[in-house]
LUMRO-989827 format. One record per atom (N, C-alpha, C, O): z negated, y negated, x; atom name; chain. Coordinates in nm, 4 decimals, padded with zeros to 6 digits. Atoms other than C-alpha are relative to their C-alpha. Example, Ala and Ser with C-alpha at 12.3 -4.5 7.8 and 13.67 -1.06 7.14 Angstrom:
2
<w = 00.0000 | v = 00.1190 | u = 00.0890 | atom = N | mol = A> $
<w = -00.7800 | v = 00.4500 | u = 01.2300 | atom = CA | mol = A> $
<w = 00.0000 | v = -00.1200 | u = 00.0900 | atom = C | mol = A> $
<w = -00.0665 | v = -00.1181 | u = 00.1936 | atom = O | mol = A> $
<w = 00.0060 | v = 00.1190 | u = -00.0820 | atom = N | mol = A> $
<w = -00.7140 | v = 00.1060 | u = 01.3670 | atom = CA | mol = A> $
<w = -00.0730 | v = -00.1090 | u = -00.0770 | atom = C | mol = A> $
<w = -00.0899 | v = -00.2198 | u = -00.0261 | atom = O | mol = A> $
end
This chain:
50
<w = 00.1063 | v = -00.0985 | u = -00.0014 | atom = N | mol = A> $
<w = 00.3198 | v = 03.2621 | u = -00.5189 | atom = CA | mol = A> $
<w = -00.0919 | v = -00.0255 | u = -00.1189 | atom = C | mol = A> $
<w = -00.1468 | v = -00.1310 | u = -00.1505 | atom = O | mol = A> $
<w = 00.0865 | v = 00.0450 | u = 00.1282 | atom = N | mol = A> $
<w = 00.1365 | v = 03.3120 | u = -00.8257 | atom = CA | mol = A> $
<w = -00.1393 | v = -00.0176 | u = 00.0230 | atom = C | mol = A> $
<w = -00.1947 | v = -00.0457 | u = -00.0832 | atom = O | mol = A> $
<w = 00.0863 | v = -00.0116 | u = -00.0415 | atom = N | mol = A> $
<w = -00.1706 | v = 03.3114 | u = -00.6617 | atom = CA | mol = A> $
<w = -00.0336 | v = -00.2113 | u = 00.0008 | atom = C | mol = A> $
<w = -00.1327 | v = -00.2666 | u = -00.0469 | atom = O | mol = A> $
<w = 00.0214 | v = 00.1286 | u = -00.0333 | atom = N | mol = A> $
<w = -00.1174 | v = 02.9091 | u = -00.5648 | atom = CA | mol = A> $
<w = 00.0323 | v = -00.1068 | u = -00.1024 | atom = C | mol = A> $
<w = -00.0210 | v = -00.2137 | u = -00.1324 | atom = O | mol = A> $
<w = -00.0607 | v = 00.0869 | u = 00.0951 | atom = N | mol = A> $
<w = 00.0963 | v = 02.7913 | u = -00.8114 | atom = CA | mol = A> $
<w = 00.0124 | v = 00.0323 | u = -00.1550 | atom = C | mol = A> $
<w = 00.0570 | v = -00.0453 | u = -00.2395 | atom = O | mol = A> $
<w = 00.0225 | v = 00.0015 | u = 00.1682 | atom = N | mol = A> $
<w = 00.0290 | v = 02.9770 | u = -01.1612 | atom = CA | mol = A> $
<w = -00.1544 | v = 00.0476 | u = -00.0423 | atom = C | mol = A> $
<w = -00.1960 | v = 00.1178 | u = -00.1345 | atom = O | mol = A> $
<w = 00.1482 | v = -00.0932 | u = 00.0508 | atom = N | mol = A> $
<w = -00.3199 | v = 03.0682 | u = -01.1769 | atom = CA | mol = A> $
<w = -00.0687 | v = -00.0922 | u = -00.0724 | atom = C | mol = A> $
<w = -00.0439 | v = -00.2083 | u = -00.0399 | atom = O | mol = A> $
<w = 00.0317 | v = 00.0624 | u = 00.1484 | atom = N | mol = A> $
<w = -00.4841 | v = 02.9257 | u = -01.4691 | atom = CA | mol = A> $
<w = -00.1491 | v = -00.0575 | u = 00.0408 | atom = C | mol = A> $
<w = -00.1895 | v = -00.1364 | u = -00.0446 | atom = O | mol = A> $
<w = 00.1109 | v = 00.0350 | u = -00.0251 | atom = N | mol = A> $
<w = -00.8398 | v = 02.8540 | u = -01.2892 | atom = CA | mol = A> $
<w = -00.0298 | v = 00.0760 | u = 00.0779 | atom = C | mol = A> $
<w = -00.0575 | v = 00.1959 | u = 00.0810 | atom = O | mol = A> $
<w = -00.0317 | v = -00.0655 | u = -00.1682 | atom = N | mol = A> $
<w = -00.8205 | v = 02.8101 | u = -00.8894 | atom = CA | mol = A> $
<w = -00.1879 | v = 00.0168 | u = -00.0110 | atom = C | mol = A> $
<w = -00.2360 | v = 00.0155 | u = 00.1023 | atom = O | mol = A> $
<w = 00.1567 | v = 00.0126 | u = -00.0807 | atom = N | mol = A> $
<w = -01.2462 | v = 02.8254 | u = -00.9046 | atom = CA | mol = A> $
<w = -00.0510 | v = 00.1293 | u = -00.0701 | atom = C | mol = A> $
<w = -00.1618 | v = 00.1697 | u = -00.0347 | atom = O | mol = A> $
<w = 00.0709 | v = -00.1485 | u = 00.0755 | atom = N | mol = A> $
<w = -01.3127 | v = 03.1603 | u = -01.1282 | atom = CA | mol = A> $
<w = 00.0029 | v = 00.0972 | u = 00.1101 | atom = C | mol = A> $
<w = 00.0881 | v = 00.1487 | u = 00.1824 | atom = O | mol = A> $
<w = 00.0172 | v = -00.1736 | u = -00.0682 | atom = N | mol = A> $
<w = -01.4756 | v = 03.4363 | u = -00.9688 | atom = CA | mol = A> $
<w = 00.1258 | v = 00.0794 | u = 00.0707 | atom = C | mol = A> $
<w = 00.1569 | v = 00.0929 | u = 00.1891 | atom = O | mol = A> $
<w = -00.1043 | v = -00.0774 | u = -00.0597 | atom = N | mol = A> $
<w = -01.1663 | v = 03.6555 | u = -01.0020 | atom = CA | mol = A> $
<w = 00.0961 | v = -00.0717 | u = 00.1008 | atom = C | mol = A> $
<w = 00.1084 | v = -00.0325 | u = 00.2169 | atom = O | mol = A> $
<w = -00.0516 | v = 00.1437 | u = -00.0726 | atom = N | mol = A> $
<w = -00.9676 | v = 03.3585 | u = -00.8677 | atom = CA | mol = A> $
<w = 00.0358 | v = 00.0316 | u = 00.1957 | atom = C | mol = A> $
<w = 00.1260 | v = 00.0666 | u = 00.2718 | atom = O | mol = A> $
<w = 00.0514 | v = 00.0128 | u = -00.1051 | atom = N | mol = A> $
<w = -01.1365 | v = 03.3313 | u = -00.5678 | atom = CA | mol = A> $
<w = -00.0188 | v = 00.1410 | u = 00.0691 | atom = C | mol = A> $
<w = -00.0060 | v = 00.1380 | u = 00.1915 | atom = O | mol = A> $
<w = 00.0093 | v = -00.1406 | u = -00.0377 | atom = N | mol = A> $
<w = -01.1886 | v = 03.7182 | u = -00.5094 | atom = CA | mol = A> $
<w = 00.1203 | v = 00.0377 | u = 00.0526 | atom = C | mol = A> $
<w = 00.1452 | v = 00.0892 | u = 00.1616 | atom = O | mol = A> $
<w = -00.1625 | v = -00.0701 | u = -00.0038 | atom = N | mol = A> $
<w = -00.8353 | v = 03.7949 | u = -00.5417 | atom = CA | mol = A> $
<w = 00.0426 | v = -00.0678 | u = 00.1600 | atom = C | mol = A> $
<w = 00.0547 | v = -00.0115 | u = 00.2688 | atom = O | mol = A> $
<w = -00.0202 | v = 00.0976 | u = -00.1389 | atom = N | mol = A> $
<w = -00.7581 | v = 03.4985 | u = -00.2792 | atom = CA | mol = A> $
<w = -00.0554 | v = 00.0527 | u = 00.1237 | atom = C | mol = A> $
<w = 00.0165 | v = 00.0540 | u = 00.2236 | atom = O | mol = A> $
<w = 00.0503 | v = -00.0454 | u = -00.1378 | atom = N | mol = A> $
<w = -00.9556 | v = 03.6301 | u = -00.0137 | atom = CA | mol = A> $
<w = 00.0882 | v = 00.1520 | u = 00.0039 | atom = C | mol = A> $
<w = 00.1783 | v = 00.1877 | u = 00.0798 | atom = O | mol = A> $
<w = -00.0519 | v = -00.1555 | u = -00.0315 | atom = N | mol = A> $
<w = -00.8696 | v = 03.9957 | u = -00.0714 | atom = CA | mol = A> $
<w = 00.1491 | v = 00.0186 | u = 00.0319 | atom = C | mol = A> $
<w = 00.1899 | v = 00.1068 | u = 00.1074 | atom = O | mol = A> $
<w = -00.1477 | v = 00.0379 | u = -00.0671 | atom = N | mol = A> $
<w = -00.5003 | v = 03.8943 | u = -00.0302 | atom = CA | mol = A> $
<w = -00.0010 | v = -00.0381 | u = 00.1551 | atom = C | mol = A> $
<w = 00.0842 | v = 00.0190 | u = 00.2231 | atom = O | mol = A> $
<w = -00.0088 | v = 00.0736 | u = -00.0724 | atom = N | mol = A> $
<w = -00.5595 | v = 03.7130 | u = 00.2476 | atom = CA | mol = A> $
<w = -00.0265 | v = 00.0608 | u = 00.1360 | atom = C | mol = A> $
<w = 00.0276 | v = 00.0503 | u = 00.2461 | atom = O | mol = A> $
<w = 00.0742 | v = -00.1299 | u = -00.0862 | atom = N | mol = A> $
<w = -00.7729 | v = 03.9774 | u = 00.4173 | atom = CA | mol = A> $
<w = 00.1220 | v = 00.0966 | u = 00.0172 | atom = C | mol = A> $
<w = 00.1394 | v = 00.1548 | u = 00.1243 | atom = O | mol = A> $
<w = -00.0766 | v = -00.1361 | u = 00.0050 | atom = N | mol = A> $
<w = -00.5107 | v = 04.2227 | u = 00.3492 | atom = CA | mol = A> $
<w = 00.1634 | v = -00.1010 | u = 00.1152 | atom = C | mol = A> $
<w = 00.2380 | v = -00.0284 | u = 00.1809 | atom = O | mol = A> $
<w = -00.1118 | v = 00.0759 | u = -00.0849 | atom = N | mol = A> $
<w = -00.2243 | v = 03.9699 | u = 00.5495 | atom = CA | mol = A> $
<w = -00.0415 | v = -00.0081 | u = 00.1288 | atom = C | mol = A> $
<w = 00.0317 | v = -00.0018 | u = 00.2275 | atom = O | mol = A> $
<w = 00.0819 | v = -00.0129 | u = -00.1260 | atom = N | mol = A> $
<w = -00.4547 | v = 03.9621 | u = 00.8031 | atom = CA | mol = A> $
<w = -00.0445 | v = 00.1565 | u = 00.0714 | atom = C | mol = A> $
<w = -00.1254 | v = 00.1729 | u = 00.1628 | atom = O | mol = A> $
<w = 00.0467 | v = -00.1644 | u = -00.0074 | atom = N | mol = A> $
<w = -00.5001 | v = 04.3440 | u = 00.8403 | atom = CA | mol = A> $
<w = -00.1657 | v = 00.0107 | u = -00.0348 | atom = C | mol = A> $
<w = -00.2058 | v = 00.1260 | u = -00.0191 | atom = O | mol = A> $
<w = 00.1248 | v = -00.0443 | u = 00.0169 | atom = N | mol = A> $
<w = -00.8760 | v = 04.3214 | u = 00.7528 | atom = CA | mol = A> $
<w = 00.0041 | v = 00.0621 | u = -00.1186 | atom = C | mol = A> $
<w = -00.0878 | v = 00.1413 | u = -00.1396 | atom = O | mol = A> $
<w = -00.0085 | v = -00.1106 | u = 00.1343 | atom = N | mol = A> $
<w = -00.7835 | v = 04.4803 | u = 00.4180 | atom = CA | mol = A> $
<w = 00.0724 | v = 00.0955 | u = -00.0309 | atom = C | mol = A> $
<w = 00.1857 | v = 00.0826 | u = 00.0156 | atom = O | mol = A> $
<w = -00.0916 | v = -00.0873 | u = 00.0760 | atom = N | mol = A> $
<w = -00.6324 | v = 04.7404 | u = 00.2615 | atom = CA | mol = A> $
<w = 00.0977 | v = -00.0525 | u = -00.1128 | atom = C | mol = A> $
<w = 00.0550 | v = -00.0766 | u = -00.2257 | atom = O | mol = A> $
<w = -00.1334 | v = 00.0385 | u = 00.1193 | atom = N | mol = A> $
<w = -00.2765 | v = 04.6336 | u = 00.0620 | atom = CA | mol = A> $
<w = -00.0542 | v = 00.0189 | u = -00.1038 | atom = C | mol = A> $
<w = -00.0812 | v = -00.0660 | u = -00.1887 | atom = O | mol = A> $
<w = 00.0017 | v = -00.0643 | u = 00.1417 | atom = N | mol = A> $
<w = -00.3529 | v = 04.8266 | u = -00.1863 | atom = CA | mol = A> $
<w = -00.1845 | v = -00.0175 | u = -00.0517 | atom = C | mol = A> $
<w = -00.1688 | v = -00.0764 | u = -00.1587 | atom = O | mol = A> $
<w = 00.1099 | v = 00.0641 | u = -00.0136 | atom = N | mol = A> $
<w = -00.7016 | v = 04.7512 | u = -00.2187 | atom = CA | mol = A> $
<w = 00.0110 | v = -00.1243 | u = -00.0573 | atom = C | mol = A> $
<w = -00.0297 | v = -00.1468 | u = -00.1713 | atom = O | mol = A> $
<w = -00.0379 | v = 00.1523 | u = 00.0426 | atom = N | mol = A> $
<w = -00.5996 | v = 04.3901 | u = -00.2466 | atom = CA | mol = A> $
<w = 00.0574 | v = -00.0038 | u = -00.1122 | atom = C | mol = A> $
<w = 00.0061 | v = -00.0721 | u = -00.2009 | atom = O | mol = A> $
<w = -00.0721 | v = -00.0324 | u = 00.0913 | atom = N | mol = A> $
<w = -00.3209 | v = 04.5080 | u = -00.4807 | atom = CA | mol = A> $
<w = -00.0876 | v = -00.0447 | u = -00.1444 | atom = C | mol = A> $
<w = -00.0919 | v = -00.1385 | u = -00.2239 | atom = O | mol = A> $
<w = 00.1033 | v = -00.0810 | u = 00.1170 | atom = N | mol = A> $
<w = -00.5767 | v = 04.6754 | u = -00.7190 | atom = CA | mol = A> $
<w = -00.1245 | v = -00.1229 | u = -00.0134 | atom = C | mol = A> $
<w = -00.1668 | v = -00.1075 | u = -00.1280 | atom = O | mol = A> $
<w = 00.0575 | v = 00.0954 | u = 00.0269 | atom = N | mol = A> $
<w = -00.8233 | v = 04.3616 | u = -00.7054 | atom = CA | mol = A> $
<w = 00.0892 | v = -00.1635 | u = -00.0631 | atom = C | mol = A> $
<w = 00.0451 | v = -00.2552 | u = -00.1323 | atom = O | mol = A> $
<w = -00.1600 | v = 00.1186 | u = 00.0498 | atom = N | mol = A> $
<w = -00.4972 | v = 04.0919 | u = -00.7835 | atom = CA | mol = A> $
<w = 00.0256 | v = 00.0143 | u = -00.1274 | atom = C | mol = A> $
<w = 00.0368 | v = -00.0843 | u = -00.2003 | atom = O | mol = A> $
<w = -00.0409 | v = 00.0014 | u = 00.1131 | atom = N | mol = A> $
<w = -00.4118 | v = 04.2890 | u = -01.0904 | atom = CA | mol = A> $
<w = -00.1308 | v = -00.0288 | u = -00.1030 | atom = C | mol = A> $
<w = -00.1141 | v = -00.0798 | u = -00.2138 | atom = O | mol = A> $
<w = 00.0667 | v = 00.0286 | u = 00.1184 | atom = N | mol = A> $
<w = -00.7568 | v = 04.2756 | u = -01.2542 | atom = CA | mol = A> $
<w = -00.0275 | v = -00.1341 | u = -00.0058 | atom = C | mol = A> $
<w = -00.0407 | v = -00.1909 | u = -00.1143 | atom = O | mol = A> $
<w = -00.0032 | v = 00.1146 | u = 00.0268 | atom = N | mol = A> $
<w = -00.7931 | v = 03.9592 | u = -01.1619 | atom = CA | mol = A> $
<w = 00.1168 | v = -00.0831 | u = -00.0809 | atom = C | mol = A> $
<w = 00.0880 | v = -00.1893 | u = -00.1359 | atom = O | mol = A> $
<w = -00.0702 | v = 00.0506 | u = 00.0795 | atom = N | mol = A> $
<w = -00.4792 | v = 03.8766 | u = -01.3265 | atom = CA | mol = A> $
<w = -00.0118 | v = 00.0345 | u = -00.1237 | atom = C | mol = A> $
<w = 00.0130 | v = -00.0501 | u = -00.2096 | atom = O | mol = A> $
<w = 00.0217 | v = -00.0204 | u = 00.1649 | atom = N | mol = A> $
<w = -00.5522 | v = 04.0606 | u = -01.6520 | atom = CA | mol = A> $
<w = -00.1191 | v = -00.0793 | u = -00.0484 | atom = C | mol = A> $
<w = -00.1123 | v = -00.0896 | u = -00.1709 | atom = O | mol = A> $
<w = 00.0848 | v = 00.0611 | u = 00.0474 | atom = N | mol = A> $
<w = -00.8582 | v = 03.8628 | u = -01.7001 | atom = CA | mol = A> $
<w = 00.0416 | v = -00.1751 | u = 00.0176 | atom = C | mol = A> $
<w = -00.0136 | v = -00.2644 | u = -00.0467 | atom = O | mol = A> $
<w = -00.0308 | v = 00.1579 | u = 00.0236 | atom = N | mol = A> $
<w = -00.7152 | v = 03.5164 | u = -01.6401 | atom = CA | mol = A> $
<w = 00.1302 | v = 00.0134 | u = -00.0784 | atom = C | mol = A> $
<w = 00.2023 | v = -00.0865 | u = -00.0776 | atom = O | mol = A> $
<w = -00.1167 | v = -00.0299 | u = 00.1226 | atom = N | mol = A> $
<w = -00.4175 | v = 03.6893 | u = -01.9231 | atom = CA | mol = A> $
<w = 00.1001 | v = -00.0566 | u = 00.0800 | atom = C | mol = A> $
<w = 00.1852 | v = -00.1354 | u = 00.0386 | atom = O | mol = A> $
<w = -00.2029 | v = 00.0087 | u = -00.0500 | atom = N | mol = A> $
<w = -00.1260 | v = 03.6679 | u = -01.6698 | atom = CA | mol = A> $
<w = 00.0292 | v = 00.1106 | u = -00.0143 | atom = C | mol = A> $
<w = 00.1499 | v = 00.1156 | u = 00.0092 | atom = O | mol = A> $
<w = -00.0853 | v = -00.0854 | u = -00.0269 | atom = N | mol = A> $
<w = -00.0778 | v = 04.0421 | u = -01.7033 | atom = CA | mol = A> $
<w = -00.0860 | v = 00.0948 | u = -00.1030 | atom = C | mol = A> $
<w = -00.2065 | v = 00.1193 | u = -00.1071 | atom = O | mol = A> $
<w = 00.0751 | v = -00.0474 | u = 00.1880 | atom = N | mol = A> $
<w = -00.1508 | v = 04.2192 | u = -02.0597 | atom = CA | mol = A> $
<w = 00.0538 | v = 00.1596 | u = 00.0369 | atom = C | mol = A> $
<w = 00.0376 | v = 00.2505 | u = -00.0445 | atom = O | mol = A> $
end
């Protein structure tokens, strides 16, 4: 899971945002896609996804 094992800095903001909003969303308190759409910007700003 790239979330655990490639993320470039587990304590940044996005980081940590993304993590919950996943987590929420496995749990039904979120919206997938919701989560989705918070995952990718968090990945374009820690440059996993250009």
């Amino acid at each position: 899971m790239v979330l655990m094992d490639e993320w470039p800095d587990l304590r940044g903001a996005g980081y940590v945002r993304a993590r919950s909003f996943c987590r929420a969303a496995i749990a039904g308190r979120k919206d997938a896609e919701e989560a989705r759409e918070i995952f990718v910007i968090a990945a374009k700003e820690a440059n996993l996804l250009h």
